[in-house]
N, C-alpha and C positions, 0 to 999 in steps of 0.2 A: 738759454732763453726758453721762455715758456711758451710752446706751436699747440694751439689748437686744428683740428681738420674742418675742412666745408667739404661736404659730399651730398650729390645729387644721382642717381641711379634714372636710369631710363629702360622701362620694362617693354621686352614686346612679347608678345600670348599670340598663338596660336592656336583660333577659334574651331570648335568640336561643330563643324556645319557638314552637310553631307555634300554641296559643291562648294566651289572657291568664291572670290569676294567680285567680281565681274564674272563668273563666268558657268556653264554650267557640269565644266569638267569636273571630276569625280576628287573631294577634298580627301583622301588616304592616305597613312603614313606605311612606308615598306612598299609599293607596287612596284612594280618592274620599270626598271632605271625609261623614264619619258613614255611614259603608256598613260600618264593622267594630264594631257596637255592639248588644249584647244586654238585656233587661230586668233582669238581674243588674248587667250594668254601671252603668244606669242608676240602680238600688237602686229596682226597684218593688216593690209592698208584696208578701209570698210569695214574689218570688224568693230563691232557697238557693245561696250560696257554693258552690264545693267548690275546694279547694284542688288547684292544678297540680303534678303527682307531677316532672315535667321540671325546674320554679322548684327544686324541694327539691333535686334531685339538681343541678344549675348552684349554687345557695347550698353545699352541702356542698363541692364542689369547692373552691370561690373559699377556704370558712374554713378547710381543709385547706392551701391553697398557699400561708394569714398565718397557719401554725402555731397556730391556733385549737384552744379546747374545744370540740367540737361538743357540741351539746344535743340530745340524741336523743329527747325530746320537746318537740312542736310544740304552743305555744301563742300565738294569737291576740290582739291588742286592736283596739278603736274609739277611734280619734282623734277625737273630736268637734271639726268646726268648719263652718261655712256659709261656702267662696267658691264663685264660678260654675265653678271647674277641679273644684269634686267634685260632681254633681249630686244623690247620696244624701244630703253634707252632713255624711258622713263617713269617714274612711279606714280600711282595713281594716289593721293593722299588725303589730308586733312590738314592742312598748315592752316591760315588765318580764321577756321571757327570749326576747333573741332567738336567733336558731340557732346563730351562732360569736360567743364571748368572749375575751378576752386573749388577741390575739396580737402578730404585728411582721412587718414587712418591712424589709430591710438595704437602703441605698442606699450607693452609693459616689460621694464625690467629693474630688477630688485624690489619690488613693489612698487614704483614708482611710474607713472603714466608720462608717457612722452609722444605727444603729436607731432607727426610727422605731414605736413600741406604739401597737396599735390596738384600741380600747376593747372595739367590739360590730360584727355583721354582721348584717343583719337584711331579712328579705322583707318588702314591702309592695307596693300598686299604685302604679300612675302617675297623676295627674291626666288631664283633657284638655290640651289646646294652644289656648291663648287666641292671638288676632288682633285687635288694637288699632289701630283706625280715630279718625278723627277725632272722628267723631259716634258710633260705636257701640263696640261689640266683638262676637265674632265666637268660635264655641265650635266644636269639631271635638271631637267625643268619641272619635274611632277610637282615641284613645293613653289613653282611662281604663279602669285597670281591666290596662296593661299592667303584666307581672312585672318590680318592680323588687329589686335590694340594694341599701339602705344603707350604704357602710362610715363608721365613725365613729372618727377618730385621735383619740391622745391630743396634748394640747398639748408635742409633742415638740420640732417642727418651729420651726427659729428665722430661716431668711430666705428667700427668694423663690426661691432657685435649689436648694433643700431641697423644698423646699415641689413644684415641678416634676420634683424627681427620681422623687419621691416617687408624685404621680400618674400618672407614664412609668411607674414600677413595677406600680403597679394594674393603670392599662389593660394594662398587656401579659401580665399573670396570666390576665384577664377575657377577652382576645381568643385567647390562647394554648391556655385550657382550653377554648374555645368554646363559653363562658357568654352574650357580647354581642359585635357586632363592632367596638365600643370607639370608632365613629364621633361626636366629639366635635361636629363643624359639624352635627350631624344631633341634637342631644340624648340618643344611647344613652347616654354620659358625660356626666355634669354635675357642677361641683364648686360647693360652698360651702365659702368660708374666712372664717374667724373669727382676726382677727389684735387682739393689744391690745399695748401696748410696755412695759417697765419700765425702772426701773435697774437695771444690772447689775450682778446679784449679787443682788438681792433675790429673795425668795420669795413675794413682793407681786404677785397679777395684775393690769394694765392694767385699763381700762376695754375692754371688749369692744364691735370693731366687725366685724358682717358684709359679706363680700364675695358678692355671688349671681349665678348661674349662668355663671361661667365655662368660656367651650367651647374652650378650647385651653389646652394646658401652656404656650405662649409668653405668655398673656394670666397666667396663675397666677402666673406671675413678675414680670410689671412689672406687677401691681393689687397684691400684697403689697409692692412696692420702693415702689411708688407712696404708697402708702396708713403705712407704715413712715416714712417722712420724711415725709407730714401731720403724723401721730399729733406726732412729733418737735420739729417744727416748732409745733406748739401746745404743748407741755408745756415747749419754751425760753421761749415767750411768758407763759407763765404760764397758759396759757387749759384748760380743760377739754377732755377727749377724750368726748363724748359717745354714747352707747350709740346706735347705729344702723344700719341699713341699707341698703349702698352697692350700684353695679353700675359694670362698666369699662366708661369708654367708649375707644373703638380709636382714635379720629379723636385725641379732646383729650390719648389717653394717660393718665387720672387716675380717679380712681374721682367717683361724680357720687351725690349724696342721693337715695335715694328715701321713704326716711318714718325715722322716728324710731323708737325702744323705749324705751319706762318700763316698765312692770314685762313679766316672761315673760308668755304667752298660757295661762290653764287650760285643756287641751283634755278632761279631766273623762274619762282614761284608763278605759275598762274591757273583763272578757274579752267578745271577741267571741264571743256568745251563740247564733250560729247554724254556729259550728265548733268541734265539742269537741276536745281535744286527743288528738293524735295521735301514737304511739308507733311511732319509727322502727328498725326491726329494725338490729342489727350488720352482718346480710349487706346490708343497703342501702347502708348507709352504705360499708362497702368496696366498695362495687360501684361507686359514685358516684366513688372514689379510684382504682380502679385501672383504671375505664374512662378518665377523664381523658386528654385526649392531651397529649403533649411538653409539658413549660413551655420558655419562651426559655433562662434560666437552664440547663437540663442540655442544650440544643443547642447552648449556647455551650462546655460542656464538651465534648460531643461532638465538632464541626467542630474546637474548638485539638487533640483527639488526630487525627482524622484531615490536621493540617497547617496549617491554616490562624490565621492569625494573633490574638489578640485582639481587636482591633481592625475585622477582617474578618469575624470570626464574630459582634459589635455589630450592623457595619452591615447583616451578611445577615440576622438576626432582628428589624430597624426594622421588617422588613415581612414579615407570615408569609406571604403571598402567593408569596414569592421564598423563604423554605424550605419551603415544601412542594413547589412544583417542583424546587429543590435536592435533595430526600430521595428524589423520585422517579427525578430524575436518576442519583442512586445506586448506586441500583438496578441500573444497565447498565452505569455505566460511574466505578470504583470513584478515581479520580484527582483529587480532592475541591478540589485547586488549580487545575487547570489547568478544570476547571468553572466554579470563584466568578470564575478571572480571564474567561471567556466571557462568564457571566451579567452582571459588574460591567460590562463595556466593551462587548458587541455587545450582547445582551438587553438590557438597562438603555439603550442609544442608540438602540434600534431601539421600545421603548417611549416614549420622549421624544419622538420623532421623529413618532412616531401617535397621541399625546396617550392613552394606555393605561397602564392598572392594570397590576399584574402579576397579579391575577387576571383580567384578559381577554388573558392570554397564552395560548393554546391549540396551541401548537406542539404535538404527541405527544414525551414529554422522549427514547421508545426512539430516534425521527429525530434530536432534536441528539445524545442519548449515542453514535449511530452516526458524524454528523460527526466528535463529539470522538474520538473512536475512528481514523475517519480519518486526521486530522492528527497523531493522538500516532504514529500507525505510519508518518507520513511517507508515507502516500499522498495526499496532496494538500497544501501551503501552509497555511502560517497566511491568509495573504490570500488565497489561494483558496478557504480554508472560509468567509470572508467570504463571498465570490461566493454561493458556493453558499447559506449559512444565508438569504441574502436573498429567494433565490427559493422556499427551503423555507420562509420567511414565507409567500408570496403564494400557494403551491401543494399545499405540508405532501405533497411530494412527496419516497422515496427521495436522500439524500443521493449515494447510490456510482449511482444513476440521472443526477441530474442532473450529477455529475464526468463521467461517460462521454459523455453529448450535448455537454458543451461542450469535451470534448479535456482536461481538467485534472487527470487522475490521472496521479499520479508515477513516473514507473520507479526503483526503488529498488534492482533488478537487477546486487546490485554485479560480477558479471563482465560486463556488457555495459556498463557504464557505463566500467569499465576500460579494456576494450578502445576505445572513444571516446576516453578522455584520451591512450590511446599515439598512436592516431592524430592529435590534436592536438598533441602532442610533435614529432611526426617533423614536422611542417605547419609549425610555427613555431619553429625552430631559434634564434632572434635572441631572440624574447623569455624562449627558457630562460635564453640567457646573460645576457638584461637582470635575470630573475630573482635570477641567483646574482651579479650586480654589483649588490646590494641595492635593486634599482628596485621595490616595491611594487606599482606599477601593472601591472607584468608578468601577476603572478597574476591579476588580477581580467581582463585578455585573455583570460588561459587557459581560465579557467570560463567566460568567457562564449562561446569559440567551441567548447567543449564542449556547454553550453546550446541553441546554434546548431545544431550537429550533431544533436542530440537531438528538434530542433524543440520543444525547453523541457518535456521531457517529464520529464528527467532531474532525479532530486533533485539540487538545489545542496551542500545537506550532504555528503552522497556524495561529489559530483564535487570538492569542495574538497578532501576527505579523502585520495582518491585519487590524486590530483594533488600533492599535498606528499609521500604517501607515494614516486610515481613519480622525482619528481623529485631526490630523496636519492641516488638511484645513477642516475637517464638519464645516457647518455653522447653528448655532440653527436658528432654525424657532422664527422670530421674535411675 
């Protein structure tokens, strides 16, 4: 039989604010295990919410950039339920109006555009961070109480490598507008997918199986492939697809049982009664929109007018890290190719090389825009801007400083360089005429004892140039 998938993924983001979503404790990731945790956090009795003005302004952003309805007024619910991750016992959220409603985000794959609608956007907190020992578990409260969004897809989405596109899209929204810094090994990203299979063509939903907390786009796509041929694999057999909830393991590559679903959970919704609702002004809400910085998307339109290729302007926004030094680089030195090919091939190896981010790149970009500058005017080498960029690593010292201490700036001087090639004419009479008796190799004497003369000071470009032009009319000495 022919099974098509339905899958629907549920994002939560963990918002880049300096305190938590009620509270004024300190929002940091790595602090010392319950050192960032307040009596609000913890939900003791009289403490009072107040809602983080930052979370709202990061939420308006993110439903703005998924063509969302914003709801410009904020209201509250309690999630009731008792695990050890909520120590109040309940979550403070956004069920029946959250902030952004019906929107979509475009993925493209094979060249082909595939919209993905997404339901609802919604602020809530984060749990704590459980640690599961043998004999105990283990509660770190620093991360309860942090500002999270929910985004919730519609069941758009039909196989694994959609399904991936799809969350690459989010995060780069999320990291782009500098909502969260979208670090997926770290929990800021977290995704749940909800995958069920049919026949295709039916309008018939599967049996509905969750996938939880998957932290990487590459794991998104083989727990959905993975899980898509289970499903399959039991419905040729005859067998039932049973309503439950899975996790991927990396090792076995397959998704693994963690407990069962019979019926949904009542969590006995209601408004949260210690935050009335709040009415967000028009000028906020544009303020929230037009502060926003760059998305990926209109720097990939940007970078293809200033030159650079499709495919190049991709990979420079994989890592916003490498365009914003890109943008500043800009700034000084306006040549938008001949930058990505530096960045791509020296920057990008000399990172590799020192096991470094591109945000712990701190060259000053005015010193490499000076190099490139350098090189483009042919005062110094392509390989000699090497030389040089290596030591402005270790020094972050003047470029046209360091060319002058080590001898390496070009004479580009085209009457003195001229005047060098006659005198290498008149010098080597035999290899003119080997020259004009089609010997190839002639030329490449000729520059080089030009080069020679020069003590290799002399642009090679030049002295080529000048040297083919001379040689059109030299007349060998009889």
């Amino acid at each position: 039989m022919n099974y098509e998938a339905v899958i629907g993924i549920e994002i939560h983001v963990e918002m880049k604010t300096k305190s938590k979503m009620f509270s004024s404790s300190a929002n940091v990731f790595g602090a010392d295990t319950n050192s960032k945790v307040s009596p609000i956090d913890m939900g003791f009795p009289g403490a009072m919410p107040v809602v983080n003005k930052k979370a709202v302004e990061n939420a308006i952003r993110v439903a703005h950039a998924l063509h969302m309805h914003i709801d410009q007024e904020l209201w509250f619910d309690r999630k009731n339920y008792f695990y050890s991750d909520l120590p109040k016992g309940f979550q403070i959220t956004q069920q029946r109006r959250p902030i952004g409603s019906n929107g979509y985000v475009d993925i493209e794959i094979e060249d082909q555009i595939h919209r993905i609608r997404i339901e609802r956007l919604h602020m809530e907190e984060d749990t704590c961070k459980q640690l599961h020992l043998s004999d105990c578990s283990l509660l770190d409260y620093n991360r309860a109480g942090t500002p999270l969004i929910e985004i919730v897809s519609m069941p758009d989405i039909r196989t694994g490598e959609e399904a991936s596109r799809y969350v690459d899209a989010i995060r780069s929204i999320v990291i782009y507008s500098d909502v969260s810094d979208g670090k997926m090994e770290e929990g800021s990203l977290r995704c749940d997918v909800n995958v069920s299979i049919r026949e295709k063509g039916s309008n018939v939903f599967g049996t509905k199986v969750e996938i939880k907390n998957l932290n990487s786009t590459a794991n998104v796509q083989k727990a959905i492939d993975y899980e898509i041929k289970r499903q399959s694999a039991l419905l040729e057999e005859k067998q039932q697809v049973e309503q439950e909830t899975r996790r991927y393991d990396e090792t076995k590559k397959e998704t693994i049982l963690m407990r069962k679903k019979t019926d949904s959970v009542d969590y006995k919704y209601f408004t949260e009664p210690n935050i009335p609702p709040i009415r967000i002004s028009d000028a906020f809400v544009q303020n929230a929109i037009d502060t926003c910085p760059e998305l990926a998307d209109s720097k990939v339109a940007r970078y293809r007018k200033l030159g650079l290729s499709l495919q190049e302007a991709l990979q420079m926004t994989a890592d916003r890290g490498l365009t914003m030094y890109f943008d500043e680089c800009l700034k000084y030195f306006q040549d938008a190719k001949a930058l990505w090919n530096f960045l791509e091939v020296d920057v990008i190896s000399y990172l590799n090389k020192h096991a470094l981010k591109t945000e712990d790149f701190h060259l000053d970009p005015r010193l490499l825009s000076k190099l490139l500058e350098m090189i483009a005017k042919k005062e110094i080498s392509y390989a000699q801007g090497r030389k040089v960029f290596e030591i402005m690593c270790e020094k972050e010292e003047d470029p046209k400083m360091i060319a002058d201490r080590l001898g390496l700036v070009q004479n580009s001087n085209e009457d003195e360089i001229k005047q060098l090639c006659i005198e290498v004419l008149k010098e080597n009479p035999q290899s003119v005429m080997d020259f004009r008796g089609g010997k190839d190799r002639a030329m490449g004497f000729l520059v080089g004892q030009a080069m020679k003369k020069s003590k290799g000071k002399a642009n090679p470009q030049i002295v080529s140039k000048l040297l083919l032009e001379l040689l059109k009319t030299w007349e060998i000495p009889s």
